[in-house]
C-alpha positions in Angstrom: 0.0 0.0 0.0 1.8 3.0 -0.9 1.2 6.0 1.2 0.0 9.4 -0.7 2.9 11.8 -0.5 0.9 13.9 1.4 -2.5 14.2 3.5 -5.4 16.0 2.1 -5.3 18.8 4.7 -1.8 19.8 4.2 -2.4 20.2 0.2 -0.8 23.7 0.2 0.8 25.4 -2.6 4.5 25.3 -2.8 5.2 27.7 -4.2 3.3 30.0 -0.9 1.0 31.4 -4.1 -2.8 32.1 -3.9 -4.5 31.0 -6.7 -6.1 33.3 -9.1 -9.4 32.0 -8.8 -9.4 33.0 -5.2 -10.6 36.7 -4.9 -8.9 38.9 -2.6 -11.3 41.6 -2.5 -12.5 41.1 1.2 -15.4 43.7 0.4 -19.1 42.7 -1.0 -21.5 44.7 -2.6 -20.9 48.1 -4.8 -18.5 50.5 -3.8 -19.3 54.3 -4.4 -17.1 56.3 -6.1 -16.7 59.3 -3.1 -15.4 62.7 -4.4 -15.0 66.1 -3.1 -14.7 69.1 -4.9 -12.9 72.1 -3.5 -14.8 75.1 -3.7 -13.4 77.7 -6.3 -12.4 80.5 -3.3 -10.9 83.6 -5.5 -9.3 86.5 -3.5 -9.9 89.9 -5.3 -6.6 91.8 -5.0 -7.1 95.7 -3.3 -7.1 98.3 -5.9 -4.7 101.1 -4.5 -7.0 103.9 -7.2 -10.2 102.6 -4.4 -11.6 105.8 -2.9 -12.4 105.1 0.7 -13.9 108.2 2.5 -12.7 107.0 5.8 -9.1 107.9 4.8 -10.1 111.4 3.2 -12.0 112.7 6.2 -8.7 111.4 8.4 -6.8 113.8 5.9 -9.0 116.4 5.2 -10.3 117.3 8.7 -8.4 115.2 11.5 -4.8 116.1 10.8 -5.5 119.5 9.6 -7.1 120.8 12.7 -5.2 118.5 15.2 -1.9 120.3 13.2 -3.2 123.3 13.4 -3.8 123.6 17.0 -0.7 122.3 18.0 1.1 125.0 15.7 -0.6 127.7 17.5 0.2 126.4 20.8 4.2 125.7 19.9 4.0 129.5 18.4 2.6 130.7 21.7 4.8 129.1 23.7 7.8 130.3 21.8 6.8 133.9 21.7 6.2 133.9 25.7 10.1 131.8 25.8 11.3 135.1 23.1 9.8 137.2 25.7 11.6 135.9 28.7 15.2 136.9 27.1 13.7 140.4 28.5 14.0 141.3 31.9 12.9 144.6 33.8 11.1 145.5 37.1 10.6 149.0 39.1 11.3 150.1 42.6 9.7 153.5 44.4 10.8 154.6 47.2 8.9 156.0 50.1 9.9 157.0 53.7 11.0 154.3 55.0 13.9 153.8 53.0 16.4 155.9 54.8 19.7 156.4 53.5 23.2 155.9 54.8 26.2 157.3 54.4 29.0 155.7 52.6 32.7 157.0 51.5 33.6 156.6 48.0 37.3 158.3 47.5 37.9 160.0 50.0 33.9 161.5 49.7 30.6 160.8 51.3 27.8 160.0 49.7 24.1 159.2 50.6 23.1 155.7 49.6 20.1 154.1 48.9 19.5 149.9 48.2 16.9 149.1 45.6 16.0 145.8 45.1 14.9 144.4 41.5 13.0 141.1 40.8 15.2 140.3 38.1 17.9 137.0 37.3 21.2 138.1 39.1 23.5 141.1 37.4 26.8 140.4 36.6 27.7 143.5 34.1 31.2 141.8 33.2 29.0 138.9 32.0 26.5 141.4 30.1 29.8 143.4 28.3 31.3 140.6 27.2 28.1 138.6 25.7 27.1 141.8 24.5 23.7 141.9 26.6 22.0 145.1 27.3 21.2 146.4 30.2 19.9 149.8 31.4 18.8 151.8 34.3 17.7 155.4 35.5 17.1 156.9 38.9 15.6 159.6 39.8 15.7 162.4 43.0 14.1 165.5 41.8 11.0 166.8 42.6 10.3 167.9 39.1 11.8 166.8 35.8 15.3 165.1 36.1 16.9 162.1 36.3 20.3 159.8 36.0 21.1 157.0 33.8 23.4 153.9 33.3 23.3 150.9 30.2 26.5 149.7 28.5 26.6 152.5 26.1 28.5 154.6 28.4 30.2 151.7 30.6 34.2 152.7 30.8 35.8 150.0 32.8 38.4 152.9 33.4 36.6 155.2 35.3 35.1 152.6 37.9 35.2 154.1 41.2 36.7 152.3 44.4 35.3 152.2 47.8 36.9 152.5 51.4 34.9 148.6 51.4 36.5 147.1 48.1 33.3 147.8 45.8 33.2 149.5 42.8 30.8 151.6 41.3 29.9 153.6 38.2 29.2 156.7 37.3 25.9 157.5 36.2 25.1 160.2 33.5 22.2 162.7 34.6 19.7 165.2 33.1 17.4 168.0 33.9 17.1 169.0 37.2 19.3 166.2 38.5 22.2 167.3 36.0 25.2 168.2 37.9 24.6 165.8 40.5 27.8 163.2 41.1 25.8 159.8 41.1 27.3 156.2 41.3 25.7 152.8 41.3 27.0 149.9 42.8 25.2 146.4 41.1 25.5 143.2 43.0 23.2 140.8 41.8 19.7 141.5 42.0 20.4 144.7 44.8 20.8 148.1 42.8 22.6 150.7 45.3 22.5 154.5 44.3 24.7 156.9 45.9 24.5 160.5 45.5 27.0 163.5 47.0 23.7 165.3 48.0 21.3 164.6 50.7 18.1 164.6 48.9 14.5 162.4 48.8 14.9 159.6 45.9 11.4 159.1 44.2 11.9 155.5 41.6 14.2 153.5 40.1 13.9 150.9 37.2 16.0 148.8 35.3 15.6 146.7 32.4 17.8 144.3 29.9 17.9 141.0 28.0 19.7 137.8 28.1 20.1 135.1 25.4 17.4 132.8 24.7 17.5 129.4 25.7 18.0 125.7 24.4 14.1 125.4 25.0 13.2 128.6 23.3 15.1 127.6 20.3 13.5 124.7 19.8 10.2 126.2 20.0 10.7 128.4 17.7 12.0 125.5 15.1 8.9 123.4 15.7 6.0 125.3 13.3 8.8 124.5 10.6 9.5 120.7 11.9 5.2 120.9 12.0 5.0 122.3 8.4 7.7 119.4 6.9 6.3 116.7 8.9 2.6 117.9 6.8 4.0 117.9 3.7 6.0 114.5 4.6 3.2 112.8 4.9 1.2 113.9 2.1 4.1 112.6 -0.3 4.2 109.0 2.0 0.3 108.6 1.4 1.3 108.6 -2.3 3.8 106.3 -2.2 2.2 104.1 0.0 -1.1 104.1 -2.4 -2.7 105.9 0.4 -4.2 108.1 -2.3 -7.5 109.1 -0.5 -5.5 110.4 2.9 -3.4 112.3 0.3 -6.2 114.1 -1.6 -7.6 114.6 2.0 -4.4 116.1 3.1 -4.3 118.5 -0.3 -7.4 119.3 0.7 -6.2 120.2 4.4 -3.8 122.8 3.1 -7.0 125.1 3.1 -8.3 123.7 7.0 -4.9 123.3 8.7 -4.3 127.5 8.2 -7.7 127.9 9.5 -7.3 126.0 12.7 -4.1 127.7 13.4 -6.0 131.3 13.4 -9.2 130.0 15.4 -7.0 128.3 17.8 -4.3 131.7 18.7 -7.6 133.5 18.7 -9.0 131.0 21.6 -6.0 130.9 23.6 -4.9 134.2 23.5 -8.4 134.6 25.2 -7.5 132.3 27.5 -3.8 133.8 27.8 -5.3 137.4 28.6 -7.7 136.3 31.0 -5.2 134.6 33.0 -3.0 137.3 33.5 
């Protein structure tokens, strides 16, 4: 009895092959086709010639009066900071401001302190910055007085006194010519000394300084102001800002406007003040 080669149940393919009759599709029944289409999503690009009204009102009304205002306030500000470079301040005297006696060369005079609300005097300072300063005094019951500004300072006539001070002379008129009258300055404290013992009635002085940093720049702004307008109008262009730049055109006309309106409203509010 010969044996088969092999059982039944291990009949396999040698060659580890399925056979073509076999299906592999493990799936019954129809299969649908499933597709999706993408919707067609198109972006319009911006169109830089687009008017948008948003932009032109910004230009034609915002910026213009916002720049206007803020030049009239800078041009305030730098005409009170002009101002300041000027200094003056008066001083009357009454009865109670006795005078004392003081020798200048060898001479006595009758002195007499006035005290000025002024920054502090240094006339070496004034000659050689070329400020100005002037000042008058007067003792006569009438018309007459004496004077003293850098016009007719002469470093060689200064007067020594018995204390170390100096003093200068001081030219006089009317009723007070002929009179020998010398100031002494230290400071902020105006002393007047006269060879006669007489009643003084006022005395005043007045002068200028250089401006400073802060005044300078104040004065520069309304320029920086002016640039920084037309600046922009040229960067809406480029930047295809075009209706903030017809809006800014436009503003030429408003900003000039806002500027008057707005010194007229606070040099109201400047006047009542002081």
């Amino acid at each position: 009895m010969v044996e088969d080669e092999g059982d039944w149940w291990d009949n396999k393919n040698p060659d580890e092959k399925t056979s073509s009759s076999v299906s592999q599709n493990i799936f019954t029944g129809n299969v649908g086709t499933i597709s999706s289409q993408s919707p067609d999503i198109s972006i319009a690009p911006n169109d830089p010639n687009k008017f948008i009204m948003s932009q032109f009102l910004i230009g034609l009304l915002l910026i213009p009066i916002f720049a206007g205002f803020i030049t009239s306030v800078v041009t305030m500000s730098a005409e009170r900071a002009g101002d300041d470079t000027y200094y003056g301040d008066s001083y009357y005297f009454s009865g109670f401001d006795n005078s004392y006696t003081t020798i200048i060369s060898d001479k006595e005079y009758y002195a007499w302190d006035a005290y000025f609300k002024i920054p502090d005097i240094d006339v070496s300072e004034i000659q050689e910055k070329d400020y100005w300063l002037h000042t008058e005094f007067s003792a006569s019951e009438s018309w007459g007085y004496c004077y003293f500004d850098m016009d007719i300072l002469d470093n060689n006539n200064l007067i020594q006194s018995d204390d170390g001070s100096y003093w200068y002379s001081m030219s006089c008129w009317g009723d007070m010519e002929g009179y020998d009258v010398l100031l002494r300055i230290e400071e902020q404290t105006f002393t007047y000394a006269i060879d006669q013992d007489v009643q003084p009635r006022y005395a005043f002085v007045d002068g200028d300084r250089d401006i400073s940093g802060v005044g300078i720049l104040l004065q520069l702004l309304p320029i920086l102001i002016v640039l920084f307008y037309i600046g922009t109008i040229v960067w809406s262009f480029i930047s295809k800002r075009k209706s903030l730049g017809f809006g800014l055109i436009g503003g030429i006309i408003i900003a000039p406007i806002s500027f008057c309106f707005s010194m007229i409203f606070l040099s109201f509010i400047y006047w009542n003040n002081f």
